[in-house]
C-alpha positions in Angstrom: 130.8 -62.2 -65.4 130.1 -58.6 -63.6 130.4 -59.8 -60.5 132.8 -62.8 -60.9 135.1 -61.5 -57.8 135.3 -61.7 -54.1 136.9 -58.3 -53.8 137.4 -55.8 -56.3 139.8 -52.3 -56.5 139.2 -49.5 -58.7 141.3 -46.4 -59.0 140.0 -43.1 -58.6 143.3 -41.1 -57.7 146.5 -42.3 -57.1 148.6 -39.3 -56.2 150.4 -37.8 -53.2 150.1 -34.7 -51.8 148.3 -32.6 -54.4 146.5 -33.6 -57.6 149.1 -32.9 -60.9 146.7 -32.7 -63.8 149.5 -31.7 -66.7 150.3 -33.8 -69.5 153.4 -36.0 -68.5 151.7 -37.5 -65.2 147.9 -38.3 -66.8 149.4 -42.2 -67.8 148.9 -43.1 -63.9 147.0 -40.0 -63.3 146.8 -36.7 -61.9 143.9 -37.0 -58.8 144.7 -37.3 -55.5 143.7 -40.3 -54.0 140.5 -42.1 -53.7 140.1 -46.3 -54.1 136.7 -47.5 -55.0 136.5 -51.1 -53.1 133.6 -53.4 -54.1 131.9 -56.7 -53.1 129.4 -58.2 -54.3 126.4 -55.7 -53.5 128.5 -53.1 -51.5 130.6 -50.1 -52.2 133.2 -49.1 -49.6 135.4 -46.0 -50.8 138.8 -44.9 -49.1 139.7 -41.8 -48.8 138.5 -38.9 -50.4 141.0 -36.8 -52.9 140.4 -35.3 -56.1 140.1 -38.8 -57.4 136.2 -38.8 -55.7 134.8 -36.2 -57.5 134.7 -38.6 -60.9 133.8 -41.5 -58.7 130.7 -39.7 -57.3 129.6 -38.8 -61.0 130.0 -42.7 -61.7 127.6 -43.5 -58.8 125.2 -40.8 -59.0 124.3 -42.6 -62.7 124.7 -46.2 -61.1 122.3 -45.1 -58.4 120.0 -43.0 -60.3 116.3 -43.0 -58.8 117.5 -45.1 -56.7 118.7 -45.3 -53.1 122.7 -45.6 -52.6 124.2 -46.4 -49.7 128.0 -46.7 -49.2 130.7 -46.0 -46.7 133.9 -44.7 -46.5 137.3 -45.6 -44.8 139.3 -42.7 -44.1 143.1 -43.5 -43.8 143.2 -40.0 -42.0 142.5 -35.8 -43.4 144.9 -34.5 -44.9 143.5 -32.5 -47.5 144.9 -34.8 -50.3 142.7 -37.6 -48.6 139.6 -34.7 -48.2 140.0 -32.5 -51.2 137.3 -34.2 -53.4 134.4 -34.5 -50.9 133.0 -31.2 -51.6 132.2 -32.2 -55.2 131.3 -35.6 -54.0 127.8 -35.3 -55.8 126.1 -38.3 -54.0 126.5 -36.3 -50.9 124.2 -33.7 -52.1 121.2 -36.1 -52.6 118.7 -37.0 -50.1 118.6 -40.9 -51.3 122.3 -41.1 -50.4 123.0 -43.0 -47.0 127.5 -42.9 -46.0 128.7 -44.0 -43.5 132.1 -42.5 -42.4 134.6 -44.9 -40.7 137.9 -43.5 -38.7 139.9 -43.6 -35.9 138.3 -40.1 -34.3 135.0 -39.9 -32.7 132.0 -39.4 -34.7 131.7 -35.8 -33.4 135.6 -35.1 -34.5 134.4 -36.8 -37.8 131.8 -34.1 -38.4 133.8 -31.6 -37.4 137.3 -32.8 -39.6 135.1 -33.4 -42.4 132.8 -30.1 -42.0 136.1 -27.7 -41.5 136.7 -27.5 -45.7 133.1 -26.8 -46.4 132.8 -23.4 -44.0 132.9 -20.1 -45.0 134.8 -18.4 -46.8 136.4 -22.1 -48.3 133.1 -23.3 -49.8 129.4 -22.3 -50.4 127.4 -25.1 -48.8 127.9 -26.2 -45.3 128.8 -30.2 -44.8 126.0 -30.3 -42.1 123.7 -28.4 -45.0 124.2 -31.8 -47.7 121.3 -33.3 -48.3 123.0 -36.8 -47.5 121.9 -39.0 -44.7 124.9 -38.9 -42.8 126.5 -41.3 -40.1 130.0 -41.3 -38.3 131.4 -44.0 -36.4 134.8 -44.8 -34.6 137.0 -47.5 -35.3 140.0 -49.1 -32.9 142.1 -52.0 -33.0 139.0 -54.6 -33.4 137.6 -55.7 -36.8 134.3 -55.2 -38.0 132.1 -55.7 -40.6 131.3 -53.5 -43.6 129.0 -55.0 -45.9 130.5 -58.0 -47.5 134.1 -57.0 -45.7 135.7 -58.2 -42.8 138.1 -54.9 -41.9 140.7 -55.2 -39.6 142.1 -51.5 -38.9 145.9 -51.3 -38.1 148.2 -47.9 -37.1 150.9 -46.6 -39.6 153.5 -44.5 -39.0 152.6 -41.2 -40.3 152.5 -37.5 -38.9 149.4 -36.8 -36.4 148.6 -40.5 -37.1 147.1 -42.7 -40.4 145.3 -46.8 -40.3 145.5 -48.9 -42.8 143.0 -52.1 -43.5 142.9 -55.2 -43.7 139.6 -56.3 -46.0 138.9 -60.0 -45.9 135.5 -61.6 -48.4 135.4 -65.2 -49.0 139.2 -66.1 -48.5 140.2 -63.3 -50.8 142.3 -60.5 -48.5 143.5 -56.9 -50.0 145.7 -55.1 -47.4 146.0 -50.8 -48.0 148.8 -49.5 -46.2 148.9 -46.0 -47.2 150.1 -43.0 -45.7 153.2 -44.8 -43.8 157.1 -44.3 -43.0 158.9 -46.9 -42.1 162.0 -47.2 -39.5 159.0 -47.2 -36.3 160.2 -50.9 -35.1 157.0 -51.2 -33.4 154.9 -50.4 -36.4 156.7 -52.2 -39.2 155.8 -55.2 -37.7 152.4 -54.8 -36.7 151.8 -53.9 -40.6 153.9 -56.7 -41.5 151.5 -59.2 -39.5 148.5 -57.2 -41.6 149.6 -57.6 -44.7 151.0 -61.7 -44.3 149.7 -63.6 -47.5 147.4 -60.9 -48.7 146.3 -61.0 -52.6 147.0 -58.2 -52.9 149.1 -55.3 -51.1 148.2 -51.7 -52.1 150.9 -49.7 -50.6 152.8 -46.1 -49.9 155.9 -45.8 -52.4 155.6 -42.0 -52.9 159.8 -42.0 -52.5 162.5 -43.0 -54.4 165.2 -44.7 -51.3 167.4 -41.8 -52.6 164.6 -39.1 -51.7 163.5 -40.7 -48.7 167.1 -40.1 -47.5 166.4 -36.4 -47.2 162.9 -36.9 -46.4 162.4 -38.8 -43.5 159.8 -37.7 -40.7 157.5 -36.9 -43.7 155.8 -40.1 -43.4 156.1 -41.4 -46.9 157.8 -44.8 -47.8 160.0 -45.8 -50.8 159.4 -48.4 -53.8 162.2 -50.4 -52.1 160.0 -50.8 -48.6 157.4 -51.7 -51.0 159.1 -54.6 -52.2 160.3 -56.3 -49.0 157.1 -56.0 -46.9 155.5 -57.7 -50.2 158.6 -60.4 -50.1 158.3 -60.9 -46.2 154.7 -61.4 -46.3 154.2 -63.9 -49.0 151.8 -60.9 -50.7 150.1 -61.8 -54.5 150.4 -58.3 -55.9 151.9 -55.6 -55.0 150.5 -52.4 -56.2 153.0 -49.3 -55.9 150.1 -46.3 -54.7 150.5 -42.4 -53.4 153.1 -41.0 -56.5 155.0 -38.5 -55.7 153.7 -34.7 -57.5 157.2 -34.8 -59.1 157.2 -38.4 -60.6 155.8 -38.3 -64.3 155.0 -41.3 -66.1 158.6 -42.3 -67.4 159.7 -42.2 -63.7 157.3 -44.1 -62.5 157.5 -47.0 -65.8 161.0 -46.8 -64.4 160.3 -47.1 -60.9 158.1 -50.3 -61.6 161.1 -51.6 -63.8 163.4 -51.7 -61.1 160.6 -52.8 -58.0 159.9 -56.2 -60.7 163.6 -57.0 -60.5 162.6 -57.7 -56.4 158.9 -58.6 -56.8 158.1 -59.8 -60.0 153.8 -58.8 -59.6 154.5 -55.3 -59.4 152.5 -52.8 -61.0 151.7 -49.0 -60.2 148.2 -47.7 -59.6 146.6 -46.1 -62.3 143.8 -43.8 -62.8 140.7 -45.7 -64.2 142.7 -49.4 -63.5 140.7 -52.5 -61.7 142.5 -55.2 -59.4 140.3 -58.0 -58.4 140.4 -61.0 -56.6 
C-alpha cells in the first residue's frame, strides 16, 4: 500500500561537493544532495543541492491547486547543501508554506539562505518568493516535525554541520552527513544517535586511503561507515555524500568491500526509496 511505512527516504541527490552530471557517475547520480523524508501526511526535505530542483518539480504536480506545506532540515550551507533552492519551484508559489529548521537563528537563516539569490548571482531576491516563509532555531532538544520525533546532534565538520535523529512509530532513520571523524568527543555523541537505528544514512565521501591526505576536510571514509553501523546495532547502512571523482564502478566497488564488514550495505542512489 502507498503509505504502508512509518518512515520513508527518497533520493534527490547524493553527491559531495559539486553536482557531476557526465555519463560514468549518472548510475548513483550526479545532484548534489537533497533527501526527501516522508510520513504519513508530511514531507520533511534535508538539505537543499542540485538534487531539489527535480524534487520541487515532483511536488509542485503532487500539490497542484492545492496548498503544500513542508519543512526543511538543513545539515548546514555549504553551497552543495544550497545550490538547488533557487530553482526550488514550490518556493515561488504563494500556496506553499516551509519551514526552515537549523542550528542559526531565524534571522541568520534568512540571511544564509537569501545571500545566493542577490544580485548579480540571481534575478529574484529570496525575500521576493512568493512562498510563505518561516525560520526557526534548533539546539540540542528534540522536537516535533509533523509525524517525526527529531533529535538534532553536532558533527564534526568545518564551521559546524547536525545531523538527526527521526523517530515515527518505533521506526528510527539516523542522517549523519557532513562529518569527520577522529573528534573523541563527537564520535560518541553520534554513536549514541545512531544506536539501533533502521537505518543509518551516512558521510563515506573518502576512500580510508584518501582520507589519509584529507583530513580536516570534514569528510569520512566507507570504513568509518561500517563500524559506527557495527557498533550501533544499525539495520541498514546507506553509504551517502560520493565523492565528485568516484564513478559508478568505484562506488559498486566501494559497496563490494563495505558488505564484507556490514552485510546491508548499499550506496545512495538518485531516484532510490528506503523505507521502514
Amino acid at each position: 500500500m502507498e503509505n504502508d511505512f512509518r518512515i520513508r527516504l527518497k533520493f534527490w541527490g547524493v553527491r559531495g561537493s559539486i553536482a557531476t552530471p557526465v555519463r560514468e557517475n549518472l548510475g548513483y547520480g550526479g545532484n548534489t544532495t537533497c533527501i526527501e523524508v516522508r510520513t504519513p501526511g508530511d514531507v520533511l526535505i534535508i538539505d537543499g543541492g542540485t538534487g531539489l530542483r527535480n524534487l520541487g518539480m515532483k511536488l509542485q504536480q503532487e500539490f497542484a491547486g492545492g496548498n503544500c506545506s513542508l519543512a526543511f532540515l538543513m545539515t548546514h550551507f555549504h553551497w552543495d547543501h544550497v545550490q538547488g533552492l533557487p530553482f526550488f519551484a514550490p518556493l515561488f508559489s504563494p500556496s506553499t508554506e516551509v519551514t526552515f529548521r537549523t542550528t542559526r537563528s531565524p534571522e541568520e537563516i534568512k540571511t544564509i539562505l537569501g545571500g545566493q539569490m542577490t544580485d548579480p548571482y540571481f534575478p529574484v531576491k529570496f525575500e521576493l518568493s512568493p512562498a510563505k516563509k518561516h525560520y526557526a532555531c534548533v539546539s540540542s532538544a528534540s522536537f516535533r516535525q509533523g509525524g517525526l520525533t527529531v533529535h538534532p546532534f553536532p558533527l564534526n565538520h568545518p564551521q559546524g554541520a547536525t545531523g538527526y535523529r527521526m523517530e515515527s512509530g518505533g521506526a528510527v532513520v539516523v542522517h549523519a552527513s557532513d562529518l569527520e571523524h577522529g573528534n573523541p568527543h563527537l564520535d560518541r555523541v553520534m554513536r549514541e544517535y545512531a544506536q539501533n537505528a533502521d537505518v543509518l544514512v551516512f558521510d563515506a565521501q573518502y576512500t580510508p586511503e584518501e582520507h589519509a591526505s584529507k583530513r580536516g576536510w570534514g569528510h569520512s571514509t566507507w570504513l568509518e561507515a561500517t563500524r559506527v553501523a557495527r557498533d550501533c546495532h544499525v539495520g541498514q547502512l546507506v553509504l551517502f555524500h560520493h565523492d565528485p571523482g568516484h564513478d559508478d564502478a568505484f562506488l559498486d566497488s566501494i559497496v563490494k568491500q563495505a558488505r564484507r564488514h556490514v552485510e546491508n550495505t548499499v550506496a545512495a542512489k538518485e531516484g532510490e526509496v528506503v523505507g521502514v
